[in-house]
C-alpha positions in Angstrom: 0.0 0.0 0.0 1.0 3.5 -0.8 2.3 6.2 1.9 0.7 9.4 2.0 1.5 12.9 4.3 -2.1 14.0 5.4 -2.2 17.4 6.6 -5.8 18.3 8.8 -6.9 21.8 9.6 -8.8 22.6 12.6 -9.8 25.4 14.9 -7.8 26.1 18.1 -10.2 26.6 20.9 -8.6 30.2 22.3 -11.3 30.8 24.3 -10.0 28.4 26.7 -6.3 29.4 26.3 -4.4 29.4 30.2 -0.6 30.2 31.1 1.1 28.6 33.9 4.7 28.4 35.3 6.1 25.2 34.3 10.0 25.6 35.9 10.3 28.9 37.1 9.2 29.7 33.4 6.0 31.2 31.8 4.1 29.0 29.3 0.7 29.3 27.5 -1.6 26.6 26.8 -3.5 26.1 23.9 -6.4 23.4 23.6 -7.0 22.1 20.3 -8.8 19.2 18.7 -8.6 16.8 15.6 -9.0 13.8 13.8 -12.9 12.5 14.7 -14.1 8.7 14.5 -14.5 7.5 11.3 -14.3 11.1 9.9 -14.0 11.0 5.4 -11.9 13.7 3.9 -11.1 14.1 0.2 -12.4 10.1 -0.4 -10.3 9.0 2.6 -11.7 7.4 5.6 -10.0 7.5 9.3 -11.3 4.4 10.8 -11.8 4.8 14.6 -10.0 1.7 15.3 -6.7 2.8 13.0 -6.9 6.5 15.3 -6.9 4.6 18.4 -3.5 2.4 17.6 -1.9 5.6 16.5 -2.8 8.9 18.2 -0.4 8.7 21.1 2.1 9.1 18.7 0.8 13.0 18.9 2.0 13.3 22.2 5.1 15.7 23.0 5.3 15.7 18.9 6.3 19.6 18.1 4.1 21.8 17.8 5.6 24.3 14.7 4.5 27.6 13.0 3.2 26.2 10.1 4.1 22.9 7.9 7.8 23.6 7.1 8.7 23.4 4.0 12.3 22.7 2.1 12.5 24.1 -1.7 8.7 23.7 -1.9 7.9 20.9 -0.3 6.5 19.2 2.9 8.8 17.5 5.0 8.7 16.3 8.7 8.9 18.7 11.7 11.3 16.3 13.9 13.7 16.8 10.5 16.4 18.8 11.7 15.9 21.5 8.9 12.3 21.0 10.0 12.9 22.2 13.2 14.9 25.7 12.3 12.3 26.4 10.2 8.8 26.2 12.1 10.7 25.9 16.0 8.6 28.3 18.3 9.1 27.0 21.6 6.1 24.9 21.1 4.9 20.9 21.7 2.0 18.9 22.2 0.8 17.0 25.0 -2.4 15.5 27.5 -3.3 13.3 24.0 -6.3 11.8 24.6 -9.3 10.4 23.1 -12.9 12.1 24.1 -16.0 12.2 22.5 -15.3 10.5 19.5 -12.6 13.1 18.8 -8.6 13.5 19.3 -8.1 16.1 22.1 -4.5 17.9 22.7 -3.2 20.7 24.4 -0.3 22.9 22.9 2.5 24.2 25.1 4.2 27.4 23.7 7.5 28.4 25.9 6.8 32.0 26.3 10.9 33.2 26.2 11.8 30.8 23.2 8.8 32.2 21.3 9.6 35.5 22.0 12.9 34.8 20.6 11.6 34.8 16.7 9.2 36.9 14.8 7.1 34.1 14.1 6.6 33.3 18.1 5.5 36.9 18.7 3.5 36.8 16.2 1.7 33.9 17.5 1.7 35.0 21.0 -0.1 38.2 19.7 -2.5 36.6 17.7 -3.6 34.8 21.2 -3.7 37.9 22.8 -5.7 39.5 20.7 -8.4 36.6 20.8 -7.6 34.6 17.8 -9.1 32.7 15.4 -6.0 30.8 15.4 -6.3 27.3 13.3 -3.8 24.2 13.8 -3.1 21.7 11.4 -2.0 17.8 12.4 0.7 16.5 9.5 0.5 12.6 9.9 1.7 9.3 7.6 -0.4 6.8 6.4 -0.9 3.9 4.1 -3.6 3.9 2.0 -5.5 0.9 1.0 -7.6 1.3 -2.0 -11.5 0.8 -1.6 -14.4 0.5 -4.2 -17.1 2.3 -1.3 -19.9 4.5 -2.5 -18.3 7.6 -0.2 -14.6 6.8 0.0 -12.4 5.6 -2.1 -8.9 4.6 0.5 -8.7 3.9 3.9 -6.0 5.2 5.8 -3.8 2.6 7.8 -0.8 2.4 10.5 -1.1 6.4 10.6 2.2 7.8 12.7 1.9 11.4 13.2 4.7 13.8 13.1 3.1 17.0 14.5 0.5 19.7 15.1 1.2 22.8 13.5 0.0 26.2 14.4 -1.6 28.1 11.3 -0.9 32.0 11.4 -1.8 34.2 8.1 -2.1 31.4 6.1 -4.4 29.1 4.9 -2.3 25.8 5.7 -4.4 22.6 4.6 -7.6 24.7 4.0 -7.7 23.4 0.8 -8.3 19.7 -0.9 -5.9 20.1 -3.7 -2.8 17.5 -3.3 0.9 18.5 -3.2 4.4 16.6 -3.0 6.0 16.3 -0.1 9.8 14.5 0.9 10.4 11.7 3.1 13.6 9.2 4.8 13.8 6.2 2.8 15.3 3.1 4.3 18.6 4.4 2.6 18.1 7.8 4.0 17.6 9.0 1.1 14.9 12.1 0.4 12.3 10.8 -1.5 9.0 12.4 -2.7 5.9 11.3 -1.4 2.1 12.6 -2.0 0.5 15.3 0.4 -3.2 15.5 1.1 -4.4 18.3 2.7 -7.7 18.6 4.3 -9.8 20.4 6.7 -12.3 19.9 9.2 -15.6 21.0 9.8 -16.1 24.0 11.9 -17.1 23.3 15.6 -20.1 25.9 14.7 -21.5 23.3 11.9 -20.5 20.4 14.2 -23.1 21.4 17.3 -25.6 22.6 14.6 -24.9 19.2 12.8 -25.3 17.2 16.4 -28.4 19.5 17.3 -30.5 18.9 14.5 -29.7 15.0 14.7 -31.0 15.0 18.5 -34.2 17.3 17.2 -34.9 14.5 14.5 -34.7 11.7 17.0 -36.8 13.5 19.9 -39.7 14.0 17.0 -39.7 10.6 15.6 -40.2 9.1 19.3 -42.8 11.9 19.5 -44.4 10.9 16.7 -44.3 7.3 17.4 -46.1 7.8 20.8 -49.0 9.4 19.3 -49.5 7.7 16.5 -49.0 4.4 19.3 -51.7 6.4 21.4 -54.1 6.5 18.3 -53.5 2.7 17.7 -54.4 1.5 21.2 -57.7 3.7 21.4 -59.0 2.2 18.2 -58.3 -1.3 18.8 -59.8 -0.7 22.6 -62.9 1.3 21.1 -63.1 -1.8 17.9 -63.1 -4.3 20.9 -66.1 -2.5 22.7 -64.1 -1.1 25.9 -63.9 2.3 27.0 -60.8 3.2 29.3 -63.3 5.4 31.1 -66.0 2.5 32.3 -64.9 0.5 35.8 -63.5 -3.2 34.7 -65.8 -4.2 37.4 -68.5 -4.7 34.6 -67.4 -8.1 33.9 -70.7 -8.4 31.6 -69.4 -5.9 29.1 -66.0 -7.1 29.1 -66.9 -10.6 28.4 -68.9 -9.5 24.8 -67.4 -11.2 21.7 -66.1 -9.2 19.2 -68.4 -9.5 16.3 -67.2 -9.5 12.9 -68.1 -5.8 12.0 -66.0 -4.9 15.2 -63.1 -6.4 14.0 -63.4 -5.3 10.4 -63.6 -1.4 11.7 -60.1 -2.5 14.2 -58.7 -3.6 10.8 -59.4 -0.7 8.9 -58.3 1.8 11.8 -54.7 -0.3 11.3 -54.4 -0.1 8.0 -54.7 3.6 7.9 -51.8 4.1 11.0 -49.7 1.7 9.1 -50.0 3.9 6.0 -49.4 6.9 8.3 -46.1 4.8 9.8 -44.4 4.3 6.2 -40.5 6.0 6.5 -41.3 8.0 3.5 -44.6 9.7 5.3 -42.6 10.0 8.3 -39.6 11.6 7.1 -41.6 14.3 4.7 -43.2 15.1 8.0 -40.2 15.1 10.2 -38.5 17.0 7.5 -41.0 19.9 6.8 -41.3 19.7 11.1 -37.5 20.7 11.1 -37.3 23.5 8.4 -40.2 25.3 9.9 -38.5 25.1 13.4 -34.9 25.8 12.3 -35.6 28.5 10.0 -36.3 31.1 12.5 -32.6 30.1 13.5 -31.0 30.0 10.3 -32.4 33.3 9.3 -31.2 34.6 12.5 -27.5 33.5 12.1 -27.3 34.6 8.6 -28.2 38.3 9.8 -25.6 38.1 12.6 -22.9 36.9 10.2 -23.8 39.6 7.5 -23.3 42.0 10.7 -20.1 40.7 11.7 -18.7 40.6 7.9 -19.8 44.2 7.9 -17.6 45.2 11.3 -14.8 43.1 10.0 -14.4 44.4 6.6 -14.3 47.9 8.0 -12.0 47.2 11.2 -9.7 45.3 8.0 -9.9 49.2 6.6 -8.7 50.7 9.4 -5.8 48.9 10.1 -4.9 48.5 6.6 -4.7 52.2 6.6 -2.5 52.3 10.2 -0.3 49.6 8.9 0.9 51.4 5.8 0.6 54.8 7.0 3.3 53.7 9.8 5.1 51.7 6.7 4.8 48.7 8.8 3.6 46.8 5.3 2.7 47.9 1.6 -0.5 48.6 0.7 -0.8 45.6 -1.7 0.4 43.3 1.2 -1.6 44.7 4.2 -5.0 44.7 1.9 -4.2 41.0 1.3 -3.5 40.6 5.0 -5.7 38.5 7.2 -8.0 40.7 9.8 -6.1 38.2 12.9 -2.6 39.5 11.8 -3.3 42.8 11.0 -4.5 43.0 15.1 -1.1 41.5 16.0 0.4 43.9 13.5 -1.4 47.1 15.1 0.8 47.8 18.2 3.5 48.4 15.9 2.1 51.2 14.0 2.6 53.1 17.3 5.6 51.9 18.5 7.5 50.3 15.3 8.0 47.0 17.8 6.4 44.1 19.4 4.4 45.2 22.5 1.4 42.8 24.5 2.4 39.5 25.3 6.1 40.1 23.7 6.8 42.4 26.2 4.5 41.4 28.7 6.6 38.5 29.3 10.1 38.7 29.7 12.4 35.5 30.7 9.9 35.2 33.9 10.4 38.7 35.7 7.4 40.2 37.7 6.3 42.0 34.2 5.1 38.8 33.2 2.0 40.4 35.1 1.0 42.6 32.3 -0.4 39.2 30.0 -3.8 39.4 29.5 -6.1 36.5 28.0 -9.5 36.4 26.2 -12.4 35.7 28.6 -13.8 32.5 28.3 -14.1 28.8 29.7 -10.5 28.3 32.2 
C-alpha cells in the first residue's frame, strides 16, 4: 500500500487558552482538537479503530508555525531543517481520546517564542483573541476501496506534528501536493500530500443539534401515532378506558365481525401513516419550519459581523501602511487576525502585549492578558 503525508486543519479553541509556570518559566496553553471517528476527507476514511493504535504518537510531537517546507515541499517537523524552520518553543501534550474526537493541548514556551518573529506573532495573535487554526501533519498507508463515499482507507497512521496556522491558509484546501520523506537508505524521496480540513465546531453542534431534534420527533411521533393505535383497537373491541373493569358483563362480549373489520381498517390507515417515506416528509417539513427562525437569524448576525470586519480590516490597513509597517498591496491582502497583531506596531514600530509582557519570567510577566472565556 502507498504512503501518504495527510495534513488536517482545525480550529484552536482560544477561548479556553491558560498560562502557567512550568519551571520557574512562563508557558501558554492552547487546547486544540482533531481527527474525529470514522471522519472522510477528500475520499479518505479515518477508521476509529486505526486512530486509536496511533494517536499517542501526537503526544510531546512539536508543535511548529506552520508545515515547514524545504524548496517547496513538505517535510517532517522532527527533520532537523524541520525544526529551524517552524521551531517556536512549542509541543503537544495531554493526548487523549474524548468524544469521539482526538483532544491535545499545545504548550508554547513564552521566552523561546519570544525569541523569533514568528513566536510573537503567534503570542499576539492569542492575545488578541484569535481565530487561530492548527493543522495535524500525519503518515499513512492507503488501501484502496471500491465504497460508495470513499475511495482509501487510511492505515498504521504515525503522526509527526500539530502545526499552528498564522496568516495562512495551511491545509484549508483539498488540492494534493508533494511532499519528501527518509527512505530506508536515508535518502529524500517524494511522497504525496493530502491536505484537508475539518468542519467548523459551529457546523458540528448545529450538525449534532439537528440530529438530536430529528430523534426527539420521531419518538414523539411514534407515541402518538401508538396512542391512536391503542384507542382504536380498545374502542373496535367494545371497551372504554373510562368504564370501571368491574363490569365483567361488558367485558366478556365477543367481538363481532363488524368490530373487527372497523379495528382492521383503523390499522391499516396508521400503518400507511407509519411508512419511512410519510414519516420523514413530515419530520423534514417539522424541522425546516422550526430551524428556520434560526438559520435566518444567524445569517443576519454573520452579515453583521462581515460588515464590522471588513471595516475594522480598513482601518488597520490604513495604520499599517501609513506607519510603513507593510505595503499597501500586502496589508489589503493581509488576514483581519494579523493585522491586530500587526497594530501595536504602527505606534511603537516594535512588538508590544504579550512580547513584552513576558520577559524571561520577571514580575512583568503580570502585564499578559487572556480572552475571557471557559479556564
Amino acid at each position: 500500500m502507498p504512503q501518504v503525508r495527510v495534513n488536517v486543519r482545525s480550529l484552536a479553541n482560544v477561548k479556553a487558552v491558560r498560562k502557567e509556570k512550568r519551571n520557574g518559566r512562563d508557558v501558554v496553553i492552547v487546547p486544540s482538537a482533531t481527527l474525529p471517528d470514522d471522519i472522510i476527507m477528500n475520499g479518505i476514511k479515518y477508521p476509529s479503530e486505526e486512530i486509536e493504535k496511533s494517536y499517542l504518537t501526537l503526544n510531546r510531537s512539536p508543535a511548529p508555525l506552520g508545515h515547514p517546507l524545504v524548496n517547496g515541499k513538505f517535510i517532517s517537523a522532527r527533520d532537523p531543517e524541520g525544526v529551524n524552520i517552524g521551531h517556536i518553543g512549542a509541543w503537544n501534550e495531554k493526548v487523549r481520546r474524548e468524544g469521539g474526537r482526538v483532544l491535545l493541548d499545545k504548550v508554547i514556551d513564552v521566552e523561546v517564542a519570544n525569541r523569533t518573529e514568528g513566536g510573537k506573532a503567534v503570542l499576539a495573535a492569542i492575545e488578541a483573541g484569535g481565530p487561530v487554526h492548527t493543522s495535524t501533519g500525519l503518515l499513512a498507508t492507503m488501501e484502496a476501496v471500491n465504497a460508495a463515499d470513499h475511495k482509501r482507507i487510511a492505515r498504521n497512521m504515525v503522526f509527526d506534528h500539530d502545526a499552528i496556522l498564522l496568516g495562512e491558509e495551511g491545509a484549508a484546501t483539498p488540492d494534493q501536493g508533494v511532499g519528501m520523506l527518509v527512505n530506508a537508505k536515508g535518502e529524500m524521496e517524494d511522497i504525496e500530500v493530502v491536505n484537508s480540513a475539518l468542519t467548523d465546531a459551529a457546523d458540528q453542534e448545529i450538525d449534532w443539534a439537528g440530529t438530536r431534534l430529528v430523534e426527539a420527533l420521531m419518538r414523539r411521533k411514534n407515541v402518538g401515532l401508538w396512542e391512536k393505535t391503542k384507542t382504536a383497537m380498545m374502542e373496535a373491541l367494545g371497551f372504554n378506558e373510562r368504564e370501571s373493569s368491574n363490569n365483567r358483563k361488558e367485558d366478556d362480549m365477543p367481538v363481532s365481525d363488524e368490530q373487527f373489520k372497523a379495528l382492521s381498517d383503523e390499522v391499516k390507515t396508521l400503518s400507511e401513516n407509519l411508512k419511512p417515506e410519510v414519516l420523514a416528509t413530515a419530520i423534514s417539513n417539522a424541522v425546516t419550519a422550526a430551524v428556520k427562525p434560526i438559520t435566518d437569524a444567524h445569517a443576519a448576525m454573520v452579515a453583521n459581523q462581515k460588515a464590522k470586519d471588513d471595516a475594522e480590516h480598513a482601518e488597520l490597513v490604513t495604520k499599517v501602511v501609513n506607519a510603513k509597517v507593510l505595503d499597501e498591496a500586502t496589508a489589503k491582502a493581509t488576514p483581519l487576525a494579523t493585522l491586530r497583531a500587526l497594530a501595536p506596531q504602527t505606534a511603537t514600530q516594535k512588538s508590544v502585549g504579550l512580547n513584552s509582557a513576558f520577559n524571561g519570567g520577571s514580575e512583568k510577566s503580570e502585564g499578559f492578558k487572556l480572552p475571557k472565556g471557559d479556564k
